[in-house]
N, C-alpha and C positions, 0 to 999 in steps of 0.2 A: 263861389269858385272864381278866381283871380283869373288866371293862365286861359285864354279862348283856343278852344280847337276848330282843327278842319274833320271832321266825321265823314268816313266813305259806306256807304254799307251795301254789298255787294253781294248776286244770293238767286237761287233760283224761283220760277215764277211760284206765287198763290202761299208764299213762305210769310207773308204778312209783314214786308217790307218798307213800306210805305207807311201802314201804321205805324209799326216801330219808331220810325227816321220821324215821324211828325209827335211822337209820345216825349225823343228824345228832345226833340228841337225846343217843345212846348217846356218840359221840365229845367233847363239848361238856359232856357231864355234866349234861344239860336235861331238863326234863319233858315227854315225848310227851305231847302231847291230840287221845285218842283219840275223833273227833266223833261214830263210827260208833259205840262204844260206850257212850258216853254217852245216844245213845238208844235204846239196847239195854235201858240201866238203867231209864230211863222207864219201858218198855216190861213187864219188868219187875217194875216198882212195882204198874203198871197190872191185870197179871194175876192177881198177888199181892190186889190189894186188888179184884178182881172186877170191874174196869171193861172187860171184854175178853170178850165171847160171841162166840158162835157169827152172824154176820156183821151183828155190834151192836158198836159203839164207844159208851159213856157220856162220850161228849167234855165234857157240863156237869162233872161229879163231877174226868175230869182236869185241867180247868183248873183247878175248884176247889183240886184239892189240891198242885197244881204249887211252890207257898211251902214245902210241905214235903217237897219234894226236895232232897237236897244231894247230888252228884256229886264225888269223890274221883279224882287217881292215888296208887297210894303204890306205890314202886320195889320190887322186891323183889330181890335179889342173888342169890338162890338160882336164879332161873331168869332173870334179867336182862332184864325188864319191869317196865313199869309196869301196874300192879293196877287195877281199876277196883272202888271203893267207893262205893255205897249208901248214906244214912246210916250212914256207919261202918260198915258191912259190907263186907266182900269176895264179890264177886256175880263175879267174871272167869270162873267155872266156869259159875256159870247166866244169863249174859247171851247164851253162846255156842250155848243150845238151839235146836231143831230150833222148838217153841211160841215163842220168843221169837224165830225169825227168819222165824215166818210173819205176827207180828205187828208188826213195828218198821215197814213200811212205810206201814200207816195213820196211825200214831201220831206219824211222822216228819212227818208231812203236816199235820198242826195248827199253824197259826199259832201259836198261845200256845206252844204247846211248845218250840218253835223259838225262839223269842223269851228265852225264859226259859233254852234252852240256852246261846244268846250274855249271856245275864247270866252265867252260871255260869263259863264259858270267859273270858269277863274279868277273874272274880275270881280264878281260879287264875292268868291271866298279871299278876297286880297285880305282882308281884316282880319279873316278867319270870326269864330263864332258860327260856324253852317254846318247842317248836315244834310247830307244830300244820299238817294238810292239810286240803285238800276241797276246794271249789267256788266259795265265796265269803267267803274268811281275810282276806284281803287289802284287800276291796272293805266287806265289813260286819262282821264279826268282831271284827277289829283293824287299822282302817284306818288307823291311827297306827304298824302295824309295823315296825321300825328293817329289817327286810329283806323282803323280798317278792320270790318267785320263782313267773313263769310254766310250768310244763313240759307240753311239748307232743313228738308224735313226730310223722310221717307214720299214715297210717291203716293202710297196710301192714305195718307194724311194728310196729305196736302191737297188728295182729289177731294177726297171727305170734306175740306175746308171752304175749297169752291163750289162743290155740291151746294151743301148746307147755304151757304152766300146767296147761291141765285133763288134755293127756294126760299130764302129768307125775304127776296124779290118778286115770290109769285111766279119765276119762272119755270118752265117745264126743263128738268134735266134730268140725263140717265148717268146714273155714277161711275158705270164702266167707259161709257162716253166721254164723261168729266175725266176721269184717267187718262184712256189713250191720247185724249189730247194735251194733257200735261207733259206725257212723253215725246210725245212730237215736238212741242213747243222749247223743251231741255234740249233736242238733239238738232233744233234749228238755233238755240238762245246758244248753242256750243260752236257751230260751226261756221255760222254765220262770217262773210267775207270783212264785213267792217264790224271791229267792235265785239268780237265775239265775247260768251259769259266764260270769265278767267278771275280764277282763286287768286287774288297778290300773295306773294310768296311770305308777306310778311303780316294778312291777314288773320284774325283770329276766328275759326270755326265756331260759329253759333248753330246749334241741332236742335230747333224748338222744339221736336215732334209730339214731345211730352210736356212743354213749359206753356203755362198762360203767359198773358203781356205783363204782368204784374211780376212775375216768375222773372222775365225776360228784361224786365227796368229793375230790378235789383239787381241785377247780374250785370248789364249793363255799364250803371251809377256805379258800383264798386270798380268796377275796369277804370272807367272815368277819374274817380276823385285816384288813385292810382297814378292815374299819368299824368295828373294834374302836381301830385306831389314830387314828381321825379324831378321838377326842376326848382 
């Protein structure tokens, strides 16, 4: 395929987004951006450079230093991903710590930070070639994206999905548990002051609730070679 796209895929939580965006990246030869790790990297920086105590955030000092962040993917073939780099560092080892996942949710939560994410993620899709997930790809991100897809399940099948997930982890969960907090999580991913989860008006609705991934990249690839032909 000739023509590189920009891919938004936008959709509520445990809808299997993240797969998808990494199944499509992988097949199309494109760069996953990865949102969630990206502020992992922040995150990161932040602790490294001492802005991160004990129930203190130095939000002045991260804004401050936010110009000298640069976020990387770089592929790697050997274990076929893409890397997540730090000023030129490979950090994909310590982005995924246990410190850095008790802290990405503060940090996530700064304006400025966020803001400066979406500068970052524009610059890496300047080429185009990327597909990238979350919440609001579509709507603020790259609201100029050549495709944009909604994905959405039933609430039942989607609790089923994360159910099944954790015990597939050993871990202990109750499935009407797994639910109501699916629903909580839709009517904070909706309301939410920044960034809230919004269908682009010119998104295409994906309803997996019934589709394997397989299901789901046929359906996909045919949209794809489609708007690759259009020009």
């Amino acid at each position: 395929m000739g023509k590189r796209l920009i891919i938004a895929i936008d959709g509520y939580s445990s809808c299997g987004k993240s797969t998808f965006a990494r199944a499509i990246a992988e097949e199309l030869d494109y760069i996953y951006i990865d949102s969630g790790a990206m502020y992992r990297a922040v995150t990161l920086y932040c602790i490294r450079k001492g802005y991160i105590g004990v129930g203190d955030v130095r939000t002045t000092d991260i804004i401050g230093d936010l110009g000298e962040i640069d976020i990387s993917f770089v592929y790697n073939p050997d274990i076929g991903i893409h890397e997540t780099f730090l000023n030129s560092e490979n950090v994909e080892r310590e982005i995924r710590s246990l410190e850095v996942s008790s802290h990405v949710s503060r940090i996530s939560r700064i304006h400025q930070v966020r803001t400066r994410m979406v500068e970052l993620q524009r610059q890496i899709g300047i080429n185009k070639g990327i597909v990238m997930d979350g919440r609001d790809i579509g709507t603020v991100v790259f609201p100029d994206a050549d495709l944009k897809i909604f994905m959405t399940a039933s609430v039942d099948i989607r609790a089923k999905r994360r159910y099944d997930e954790l015990r597939g982890k050993n871990i202990e969960a109750d499935l009407e548990e797994v639910r109501m907090n699916i629903i909580s999580r839709d009517i904070a991913d909706e309301n939410r002051d920044i960034s809230p989860l919004r269908r682009a008006d010119d998104a295409i609705i994906l309803d997996n609730s019934r589709m394997t991934v397989d299901q789901q990249m046929d359906w996909i690839m045919e949209i794809i070679r489609k708007k690759i032909d259009e020009d």
